[in-house]
Backbone as numpy.savetxt, mean C-alpha at the origin, in Angstrom:
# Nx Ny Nz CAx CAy CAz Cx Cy Cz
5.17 7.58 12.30 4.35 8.76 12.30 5.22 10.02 12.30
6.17 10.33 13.19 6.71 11.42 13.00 7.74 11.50 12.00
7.87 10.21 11.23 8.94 10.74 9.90 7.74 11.19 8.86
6.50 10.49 8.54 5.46 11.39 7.55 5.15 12.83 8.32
5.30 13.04 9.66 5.13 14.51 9.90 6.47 15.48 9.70
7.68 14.91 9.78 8.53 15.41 9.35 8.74 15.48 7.84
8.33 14.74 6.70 7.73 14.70 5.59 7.09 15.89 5.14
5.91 16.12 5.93 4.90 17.17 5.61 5.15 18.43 5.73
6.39 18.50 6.83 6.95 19.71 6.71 8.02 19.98 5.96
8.87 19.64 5.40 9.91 19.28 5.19 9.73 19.70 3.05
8.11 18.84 2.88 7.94 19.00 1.40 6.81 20.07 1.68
6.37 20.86 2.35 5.41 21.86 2.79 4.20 21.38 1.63
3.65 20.72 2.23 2.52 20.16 1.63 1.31 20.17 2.09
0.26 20.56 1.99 -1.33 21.07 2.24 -2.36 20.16 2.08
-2.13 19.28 1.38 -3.00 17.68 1.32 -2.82 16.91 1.59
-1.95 16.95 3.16 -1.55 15.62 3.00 -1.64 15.74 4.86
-2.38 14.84 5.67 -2.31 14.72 6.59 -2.30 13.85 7.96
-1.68 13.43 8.75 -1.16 12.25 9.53 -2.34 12.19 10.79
-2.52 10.72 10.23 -3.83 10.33 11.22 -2.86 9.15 12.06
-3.26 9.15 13.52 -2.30 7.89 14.15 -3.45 7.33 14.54
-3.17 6.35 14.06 -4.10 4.81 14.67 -4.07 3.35 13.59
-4.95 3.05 13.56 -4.44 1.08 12.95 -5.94 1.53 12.24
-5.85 1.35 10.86 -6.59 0.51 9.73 -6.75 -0.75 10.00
-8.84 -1.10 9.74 -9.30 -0.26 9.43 -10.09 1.03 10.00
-10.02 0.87 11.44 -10.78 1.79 12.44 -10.51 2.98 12.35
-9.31 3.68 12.04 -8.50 4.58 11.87 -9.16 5.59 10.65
-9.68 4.98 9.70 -10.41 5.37 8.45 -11.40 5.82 9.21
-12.62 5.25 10.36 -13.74 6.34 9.98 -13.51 7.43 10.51
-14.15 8.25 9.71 -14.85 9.66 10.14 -13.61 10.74 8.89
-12.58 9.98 7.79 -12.26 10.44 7.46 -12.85 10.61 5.89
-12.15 11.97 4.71 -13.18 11.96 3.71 -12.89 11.10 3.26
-14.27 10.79 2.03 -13.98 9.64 1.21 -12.19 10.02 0.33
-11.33 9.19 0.06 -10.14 9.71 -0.41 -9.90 9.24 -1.92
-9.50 9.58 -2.71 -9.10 9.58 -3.98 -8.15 8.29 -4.32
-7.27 8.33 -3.29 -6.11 7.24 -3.37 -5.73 6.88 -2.23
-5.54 5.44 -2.06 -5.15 5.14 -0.94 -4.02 4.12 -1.16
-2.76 3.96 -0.05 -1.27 3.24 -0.32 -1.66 2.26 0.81
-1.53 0.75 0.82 -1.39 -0.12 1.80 -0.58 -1.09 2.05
0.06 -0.85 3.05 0.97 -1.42 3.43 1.50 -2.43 4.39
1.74 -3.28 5.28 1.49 -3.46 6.45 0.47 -3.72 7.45
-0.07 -4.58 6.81 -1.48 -4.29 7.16 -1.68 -5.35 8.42
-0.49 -5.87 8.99 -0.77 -6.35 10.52 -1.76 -7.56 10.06
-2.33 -8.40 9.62 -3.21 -9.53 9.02 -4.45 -8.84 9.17
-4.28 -7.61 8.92 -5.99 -7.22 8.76 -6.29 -6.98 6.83
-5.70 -7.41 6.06 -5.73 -6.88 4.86 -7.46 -6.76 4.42
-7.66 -7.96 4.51 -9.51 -7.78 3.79 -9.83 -7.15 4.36
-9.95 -6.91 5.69 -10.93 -5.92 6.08 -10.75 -4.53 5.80
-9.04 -4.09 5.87 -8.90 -3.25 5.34 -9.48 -2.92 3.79
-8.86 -3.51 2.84 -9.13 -3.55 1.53 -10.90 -3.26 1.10
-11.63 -4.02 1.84 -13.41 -4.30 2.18 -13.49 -2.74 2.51
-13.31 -1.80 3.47 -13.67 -1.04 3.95 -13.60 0.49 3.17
-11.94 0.18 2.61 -11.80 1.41 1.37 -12.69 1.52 0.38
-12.77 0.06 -0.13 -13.56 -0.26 -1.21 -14.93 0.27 -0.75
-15.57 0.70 0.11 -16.91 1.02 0.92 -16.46 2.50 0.76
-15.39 3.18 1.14 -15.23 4.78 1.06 -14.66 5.31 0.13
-13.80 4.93 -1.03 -13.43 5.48 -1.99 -13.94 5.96 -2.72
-13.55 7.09 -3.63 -14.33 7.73 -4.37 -14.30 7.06 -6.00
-15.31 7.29 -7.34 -15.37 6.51 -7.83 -14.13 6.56 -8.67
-13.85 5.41 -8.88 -12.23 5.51 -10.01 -11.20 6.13 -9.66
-11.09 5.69 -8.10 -10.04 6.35 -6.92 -9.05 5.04 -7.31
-8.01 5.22 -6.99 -6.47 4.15 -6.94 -6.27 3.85 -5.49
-6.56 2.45 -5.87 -5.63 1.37 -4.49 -4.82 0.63 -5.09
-3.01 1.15 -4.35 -2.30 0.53 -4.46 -2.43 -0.45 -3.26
-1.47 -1.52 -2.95 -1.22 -2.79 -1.92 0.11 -3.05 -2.39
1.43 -2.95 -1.16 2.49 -3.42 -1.17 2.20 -4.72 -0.49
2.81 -5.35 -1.02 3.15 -7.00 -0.56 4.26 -7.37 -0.65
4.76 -7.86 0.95 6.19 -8.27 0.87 6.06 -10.05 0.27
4.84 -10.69 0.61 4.88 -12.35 1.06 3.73 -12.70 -0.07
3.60 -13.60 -0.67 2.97 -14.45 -1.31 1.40 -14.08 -0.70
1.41 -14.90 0.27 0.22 -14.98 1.27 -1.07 -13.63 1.20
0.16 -12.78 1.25 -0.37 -11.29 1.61 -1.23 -10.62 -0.07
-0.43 -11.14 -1.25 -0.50 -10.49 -2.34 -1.97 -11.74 -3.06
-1.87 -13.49 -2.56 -2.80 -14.02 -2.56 -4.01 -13.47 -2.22
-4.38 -12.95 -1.03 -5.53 -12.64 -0.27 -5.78 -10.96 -0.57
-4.77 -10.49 -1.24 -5.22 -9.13 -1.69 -5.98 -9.22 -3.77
-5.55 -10.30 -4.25 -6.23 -10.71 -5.06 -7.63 -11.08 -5.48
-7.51 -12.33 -4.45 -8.74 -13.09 -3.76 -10.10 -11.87 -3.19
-9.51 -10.68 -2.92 -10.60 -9.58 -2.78 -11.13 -9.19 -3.97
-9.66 -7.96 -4.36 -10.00 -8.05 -5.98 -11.06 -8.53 -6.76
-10.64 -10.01 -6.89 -11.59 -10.87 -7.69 -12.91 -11.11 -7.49
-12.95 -11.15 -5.73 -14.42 -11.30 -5.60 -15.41 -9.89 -5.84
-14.57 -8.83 -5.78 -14.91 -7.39 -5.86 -15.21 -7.31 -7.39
-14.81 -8.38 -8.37 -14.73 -8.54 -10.06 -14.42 -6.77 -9.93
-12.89 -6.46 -9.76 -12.37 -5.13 -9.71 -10.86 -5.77 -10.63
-10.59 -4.94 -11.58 -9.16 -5.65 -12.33 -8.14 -5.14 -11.22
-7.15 -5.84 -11.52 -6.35 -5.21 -11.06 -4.81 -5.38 -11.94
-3.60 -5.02 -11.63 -2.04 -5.11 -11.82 -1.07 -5.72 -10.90
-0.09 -6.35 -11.34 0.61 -6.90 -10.13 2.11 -6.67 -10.79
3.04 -5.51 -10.29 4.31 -5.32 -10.45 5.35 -5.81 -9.35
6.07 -6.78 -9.70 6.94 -6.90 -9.03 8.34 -6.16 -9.01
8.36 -5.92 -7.39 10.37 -5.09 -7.49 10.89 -5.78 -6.78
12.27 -5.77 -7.32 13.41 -6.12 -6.39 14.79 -5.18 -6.36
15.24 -4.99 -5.67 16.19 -3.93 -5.71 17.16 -4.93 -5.20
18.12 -4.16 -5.29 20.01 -5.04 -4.82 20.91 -3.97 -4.93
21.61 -4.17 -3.31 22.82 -3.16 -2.80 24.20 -3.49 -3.22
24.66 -2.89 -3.43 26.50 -3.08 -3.50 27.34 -3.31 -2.17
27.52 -4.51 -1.64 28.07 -4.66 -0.19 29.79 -4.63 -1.09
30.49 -3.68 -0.11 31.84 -3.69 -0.28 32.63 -3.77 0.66
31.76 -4.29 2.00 32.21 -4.93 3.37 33.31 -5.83 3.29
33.62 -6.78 2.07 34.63 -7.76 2.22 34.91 -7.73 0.59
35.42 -8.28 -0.07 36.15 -8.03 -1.47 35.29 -9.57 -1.94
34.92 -9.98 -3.45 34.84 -9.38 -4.08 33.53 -8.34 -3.97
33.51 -7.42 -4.39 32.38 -6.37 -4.28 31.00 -7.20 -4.84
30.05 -6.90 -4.65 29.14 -7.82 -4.96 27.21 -7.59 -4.57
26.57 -7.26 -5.44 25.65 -6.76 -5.36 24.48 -7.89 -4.71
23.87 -7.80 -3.29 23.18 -8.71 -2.85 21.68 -8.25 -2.60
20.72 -9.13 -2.98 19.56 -9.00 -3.75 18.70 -8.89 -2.57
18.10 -7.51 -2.20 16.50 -7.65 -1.34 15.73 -8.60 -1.46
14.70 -8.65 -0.72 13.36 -9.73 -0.99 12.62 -8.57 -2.19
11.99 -9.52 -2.66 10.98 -8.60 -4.02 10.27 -8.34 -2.99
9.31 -7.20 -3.74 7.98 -6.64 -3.11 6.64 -6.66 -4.13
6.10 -7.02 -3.87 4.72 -7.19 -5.06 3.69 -5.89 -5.26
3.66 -5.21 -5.96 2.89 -3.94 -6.08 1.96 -4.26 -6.89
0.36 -4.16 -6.09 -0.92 -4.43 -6.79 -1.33 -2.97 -6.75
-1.95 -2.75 -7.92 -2.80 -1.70 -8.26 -3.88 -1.79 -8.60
-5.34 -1.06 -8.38 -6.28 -1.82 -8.87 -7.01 -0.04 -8.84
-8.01 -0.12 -9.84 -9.02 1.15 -9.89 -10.20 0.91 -9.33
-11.03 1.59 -7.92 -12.12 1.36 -7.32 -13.60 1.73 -8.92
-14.43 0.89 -8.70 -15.58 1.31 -9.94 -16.13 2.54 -9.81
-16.61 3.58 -10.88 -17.61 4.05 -11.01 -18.41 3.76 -10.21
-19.20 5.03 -9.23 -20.20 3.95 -8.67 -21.33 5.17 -8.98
């Protein structure tokens, strides 16, 4: 929380504002939002995912980071039952460790980036 508030000041930004608490409870009473980023979702994903999908505005963007199989499964498995399309980009990034010789670039875990557009409603 206080690195997105240090964020907000930092890029002096006017739309953008830090709510503390746990999704999905954390969401009510806020506006319906345009776009929403999920991340971490502690094993609450459907409900999370269920609940945006209830407040988003129409042809608003939900992204879903997924570090694990499991996580990017059951964010699908919504998706689909939502018959909502979606995208699935995978990243992987890799550092240059030069801690010991030969130099040698060692590979993060991928991360699975779903994107999906909430309907017209």
């Amino acid at each position: 929380m206080k690195e997105l508030q240090k964020n907000i000041r930092t890029f002096d930004v006017s739309n953008v504002r830090a709510v503390h608490g746990s999704a999905p409870d954390a969401l009510s009473g806020l506006p319906s939002p345009d776009g929403v980023f999920i991340g971490g979702s502690g094993g609450r994903l459907v409900s999370i995912i269920g609940r945006v999908l209830r407040c988003i505005r129409a042809n608003g963007h939900i992204v879903v980071n997924c570090v694990t199989l499991e996580t990017l499964s059951s964010a699908v498995a919504v998706f689909k039952k939502a018959r909502i399309g979606y995208t699935v980009t995978q990243v992987q990034l890799s550092g240059l460790d030069t801690d010991r010789p030969p130099a040698i670039f060692r590979a993060e875990n991928p991360v699975y980036v779903l994107q999906a557009c909430a309907p017209g409603k």
